[in-house]
C-alpha positions as CSV (number, residue, x, y, z in Angstrom):
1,X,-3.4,-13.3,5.4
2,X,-2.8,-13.1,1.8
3,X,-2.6,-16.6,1.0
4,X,-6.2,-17.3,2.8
5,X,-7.8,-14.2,1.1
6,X,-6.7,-15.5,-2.2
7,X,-7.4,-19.2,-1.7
8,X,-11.0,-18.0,-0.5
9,X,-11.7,-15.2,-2.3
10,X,-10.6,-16.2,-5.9
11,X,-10.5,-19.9,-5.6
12,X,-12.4,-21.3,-3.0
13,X,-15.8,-19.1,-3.7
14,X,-15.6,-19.0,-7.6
15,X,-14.9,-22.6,-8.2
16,X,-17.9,-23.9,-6.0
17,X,-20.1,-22.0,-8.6
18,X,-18.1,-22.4,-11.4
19,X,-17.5,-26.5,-10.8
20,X,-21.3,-26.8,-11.2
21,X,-22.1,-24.3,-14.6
22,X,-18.7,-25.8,-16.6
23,X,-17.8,-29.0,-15.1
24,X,-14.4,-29.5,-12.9
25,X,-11.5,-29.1,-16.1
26,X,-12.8,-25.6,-16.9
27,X,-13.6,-24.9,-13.7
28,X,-10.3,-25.2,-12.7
29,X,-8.7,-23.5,-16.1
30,X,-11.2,-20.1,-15.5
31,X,-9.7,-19.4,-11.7
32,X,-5.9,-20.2,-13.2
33,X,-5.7,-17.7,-15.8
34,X,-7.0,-14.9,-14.1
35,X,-4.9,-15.3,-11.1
36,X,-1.9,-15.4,-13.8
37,X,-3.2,-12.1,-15.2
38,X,-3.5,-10.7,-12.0
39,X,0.0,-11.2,-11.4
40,X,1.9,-9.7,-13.7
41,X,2.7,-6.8,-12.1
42,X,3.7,-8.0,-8.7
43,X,6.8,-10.6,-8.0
44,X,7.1,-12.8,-9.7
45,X,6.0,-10.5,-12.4
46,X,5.5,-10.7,-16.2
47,X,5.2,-13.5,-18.5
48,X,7.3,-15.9,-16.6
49,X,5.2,-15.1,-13.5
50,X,1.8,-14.5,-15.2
51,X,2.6,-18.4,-15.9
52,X,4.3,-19.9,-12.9
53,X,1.0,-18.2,-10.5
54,X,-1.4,-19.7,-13.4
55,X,0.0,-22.8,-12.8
56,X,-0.1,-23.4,-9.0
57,X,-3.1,-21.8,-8.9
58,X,-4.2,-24.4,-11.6
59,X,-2.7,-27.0,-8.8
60,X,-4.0,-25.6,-6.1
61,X,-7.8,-25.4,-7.5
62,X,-7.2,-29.0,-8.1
63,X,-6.1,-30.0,-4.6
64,X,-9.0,-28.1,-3.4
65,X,-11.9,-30.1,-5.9
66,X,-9.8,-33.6,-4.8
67,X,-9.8,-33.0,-1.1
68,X,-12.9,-30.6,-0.8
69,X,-10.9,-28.5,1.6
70,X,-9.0,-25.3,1.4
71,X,-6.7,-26.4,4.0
72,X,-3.9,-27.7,2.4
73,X,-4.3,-25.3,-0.7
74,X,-3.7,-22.7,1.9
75,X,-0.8,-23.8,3.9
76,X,1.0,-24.4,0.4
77,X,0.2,-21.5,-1.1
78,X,1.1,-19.5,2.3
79,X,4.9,-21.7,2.2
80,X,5.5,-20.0,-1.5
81,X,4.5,-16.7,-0.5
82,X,6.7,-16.7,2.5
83,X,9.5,-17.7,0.4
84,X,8.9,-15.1,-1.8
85,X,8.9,-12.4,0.9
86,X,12.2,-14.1,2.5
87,X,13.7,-13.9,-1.3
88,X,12.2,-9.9,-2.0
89,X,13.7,-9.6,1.8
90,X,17.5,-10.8,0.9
C-alpha cells in the first residue's frame, strides 16, 4: 500500500501539474528532492538515504513521464520496499 500511495500521491499527481508549469527536467528534480527530505528519518535514513530515495524517486518520476503509467513505477518501487522490510525483518 505504501508504494502506491507514494507513487500516486507525491509522484504521480504533482508531476502531471508540475510537467506542464516547469517543463519535464524540473519537473522531475521538484518531486526527487522532497521525497529525499522526507526520508531522512525513516530507513534508509540520513544523508545516505535522503540521497539514495532522491534518486529512485528521480528514476521513477522518469519511468512514469516515458511510459505515461504508474504501473511499472509502482511494482518497482513496491520490490525495494519489500526488500527493505525483509532486511529491517532479519
Amino acid at each position: 500500500m505504501n508504494s502506491f500511495v507514494e507513487r500516486t500521491l507525491f509522484a504521480a499527481l504533482p508531476l502531471s501539474e508540475l510537467t506542464d508549469a516547469f517543463g519535464k527536467s524540473e519537473a522531475l528534480l521538484i518531486p526527487a528532492v522532497f521525497s529525499g527530505l522526507s526520508h531522512y528519518t525513516v530507513t534508509p535514513g540520513g544523508p545516505v538515504g535522503v540521497l539514495l530515495t532522491g534518486i529512485l524517486d528521480w528514476v521513477l518520476a522518469k519511468l512514469m513521464i516515458e511510459t505515461r503509467s504508474i504501473v511499472a513505477a509502482w511494482m518497482i518501487h513496491l520490490f525495494v520496499d519489500l526488500v527493505i522490510f525483509a532486511a529491517v525483518l532479519t
